[in-house]
Every structure is written in C-alpha cells, then in structure tokens.
C-alpha positions as CSV (number, residue, x, y, z in Angstrom):
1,X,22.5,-52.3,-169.9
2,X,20.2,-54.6,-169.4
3,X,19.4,-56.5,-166.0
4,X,17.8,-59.7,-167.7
5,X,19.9,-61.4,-171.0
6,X,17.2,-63.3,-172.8
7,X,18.1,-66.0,-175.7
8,X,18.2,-63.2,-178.4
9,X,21.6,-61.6,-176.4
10,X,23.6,-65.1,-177.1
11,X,26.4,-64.5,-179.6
12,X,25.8,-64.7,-183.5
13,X,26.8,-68.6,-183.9
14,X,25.5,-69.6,-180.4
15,X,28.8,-71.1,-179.6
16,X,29.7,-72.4,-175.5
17,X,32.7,-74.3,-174.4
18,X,32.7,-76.9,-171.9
19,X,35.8,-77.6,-170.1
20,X,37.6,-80.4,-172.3
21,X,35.3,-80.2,-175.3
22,X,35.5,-78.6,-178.5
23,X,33.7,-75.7,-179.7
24,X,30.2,-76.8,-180.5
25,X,26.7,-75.1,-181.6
26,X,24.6,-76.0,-178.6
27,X,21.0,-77.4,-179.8
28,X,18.0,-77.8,-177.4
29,X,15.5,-80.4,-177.4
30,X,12.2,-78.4,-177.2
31,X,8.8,-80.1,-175.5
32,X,7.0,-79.7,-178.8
33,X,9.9,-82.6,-180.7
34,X,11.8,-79.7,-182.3
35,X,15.7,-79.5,-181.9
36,X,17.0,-75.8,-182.7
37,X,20.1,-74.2,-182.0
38,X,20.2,-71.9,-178.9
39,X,20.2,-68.8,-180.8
40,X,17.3,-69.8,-182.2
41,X,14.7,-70.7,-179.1
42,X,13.6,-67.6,-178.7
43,X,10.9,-68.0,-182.2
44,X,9.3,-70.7,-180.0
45,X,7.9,-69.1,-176.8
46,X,5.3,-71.7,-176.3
47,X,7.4,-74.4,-176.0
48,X,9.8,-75.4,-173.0
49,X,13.4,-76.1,-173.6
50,X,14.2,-80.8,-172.6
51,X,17.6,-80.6,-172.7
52,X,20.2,-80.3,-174.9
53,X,21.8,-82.7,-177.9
54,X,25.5,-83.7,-176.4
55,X,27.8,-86.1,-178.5
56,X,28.6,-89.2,-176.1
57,X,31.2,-92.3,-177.3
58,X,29.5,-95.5,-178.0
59,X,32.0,-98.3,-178.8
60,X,34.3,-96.3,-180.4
61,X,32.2,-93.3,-182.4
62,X,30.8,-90.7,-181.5
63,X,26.9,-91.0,-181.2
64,X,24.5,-87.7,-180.5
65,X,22.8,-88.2,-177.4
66,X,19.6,-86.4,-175.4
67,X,21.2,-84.5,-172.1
68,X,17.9,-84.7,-169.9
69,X,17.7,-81.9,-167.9
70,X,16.2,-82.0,-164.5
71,X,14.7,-78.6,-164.9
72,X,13.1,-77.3,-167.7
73,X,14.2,-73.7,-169.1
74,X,11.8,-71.4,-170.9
75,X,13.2,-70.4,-174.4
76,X,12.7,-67.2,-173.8
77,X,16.1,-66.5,-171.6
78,X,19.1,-68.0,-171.2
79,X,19.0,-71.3,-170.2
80,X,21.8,-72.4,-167.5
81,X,25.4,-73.1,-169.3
82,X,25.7,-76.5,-166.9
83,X,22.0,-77.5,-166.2
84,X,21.8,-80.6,-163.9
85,X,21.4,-83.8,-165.9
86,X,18.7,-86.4,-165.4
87,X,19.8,-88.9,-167.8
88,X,21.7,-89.3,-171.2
89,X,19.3,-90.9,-173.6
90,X,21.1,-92.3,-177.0
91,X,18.2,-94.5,-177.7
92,X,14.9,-94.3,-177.9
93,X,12.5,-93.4,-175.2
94,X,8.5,-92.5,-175.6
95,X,6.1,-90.2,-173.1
96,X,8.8,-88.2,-172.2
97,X,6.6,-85.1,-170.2
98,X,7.9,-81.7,-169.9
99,X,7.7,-80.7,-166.3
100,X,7.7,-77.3,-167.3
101,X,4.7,-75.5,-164.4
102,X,1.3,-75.9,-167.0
103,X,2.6,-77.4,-169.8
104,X,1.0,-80.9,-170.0
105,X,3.2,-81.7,-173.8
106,X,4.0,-85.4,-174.2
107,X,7.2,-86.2,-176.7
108,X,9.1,-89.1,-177.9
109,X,12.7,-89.2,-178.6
110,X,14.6,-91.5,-181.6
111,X,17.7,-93.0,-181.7
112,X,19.6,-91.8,-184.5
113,X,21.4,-94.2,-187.3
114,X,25.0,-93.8,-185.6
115,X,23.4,-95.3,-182.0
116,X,21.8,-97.9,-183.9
117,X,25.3,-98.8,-185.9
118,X,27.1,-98.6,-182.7
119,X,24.3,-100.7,-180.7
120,X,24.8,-103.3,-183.5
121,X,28.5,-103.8,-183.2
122,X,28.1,-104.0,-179.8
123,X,26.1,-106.6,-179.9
124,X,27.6,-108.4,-182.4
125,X,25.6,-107.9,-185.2
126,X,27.2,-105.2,-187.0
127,X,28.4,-105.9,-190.5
C-alpha cells in the first residue's frame, strides 16, 4: 500500500461529492490557463493547480464559476477535497498570479456566455 496517493490513484471518472450537490467531474483551473479534469492533472507537472470550476446560480441558471483557492496544489497529488476558498469569480478577472513557491505564471480568467446572459438579464438588458 502506498503511504502517499498521488492524482493518478483518483477513481476512473474522477468523480467527488459535496454534501448537497450532485455528482460532478471535478475540473481544475491550472496556472498555465488550462482547465482539465482531476484525473487528468497529473500530464501537467509543471503547472500548479488555481482552483477548481464550481457551478454557482446567477438569477435563476446555473453559471460555471472559478473556486479561487487560497492555496495552490501541485498536480502531482491529491489536491484537498474542501480547499479554502478565496473568491468565486463568474466574470472576468486578468493578472491572476499563482502563488505556488517559484512559480512566477501570470493568467487571466473569462467569463463564459451563460454569466454574460445572466449578467444581462440582470441588468435589464437581456432579450
């Protein structure tokens, strides 16, 4: 048995559960732009695992949204299952630094079309 589980051990579909949430393949935000699922990370052992793609409720619909975490995770072992969150970012922020020890990687991160529908109705000027 092995004293250390690394990203390769998670299960086949790279599954969690969070309590009063449906089953969902977790996805990380890596310091290099890329999103991959958790099962995945592991192929990129030079970049630093964000956070994590959570699906928040913005007037009404569900909207994907950037789970900042205040640490950064290698992606070389399992990150935590409930990382402390810095902020939830559903639209679109620049210069976001990895604060990874050494890693000096600079990223931006886009709001996606269903944040930009939902900001519209919002404001008023949705369709």
């Amino acid at each position: 048995m092995k004293d250390k589980l690394t990203a390769k051990d998670l299960n086949i579909n790279g599954s969690c559960k969070r309590p009063g949430e449906l089953t969902y393949r977790r996805r990380f935000v890596l310091c290099t732009g890329r999103v991959v699922y958790a099962q995945e990370a592991y192929q990129f052992p030079e970049a630093h695992i964000l956070g994590d793609l959570r699906n928040m409720t913005l007037e009404g619909r569900l909207v994907p949204s950037l789970a900042l975490w205040l640490t950064p995770a290698d992606t070389l072992h399992v990150p935590p299952l409930h990382p402390e969150i810095v902020a939830y970012i559903i639209a679109e922020a620049r210069l976001i630094r990895c604060r990874f020890e050494g890693c000096k990687r600079v990223m931006r991160w886009d709001a996606s079309r269903e944040v930009m529908q939902a900001l519209m109705e919002r404001w008023g000027l949705g369709e």
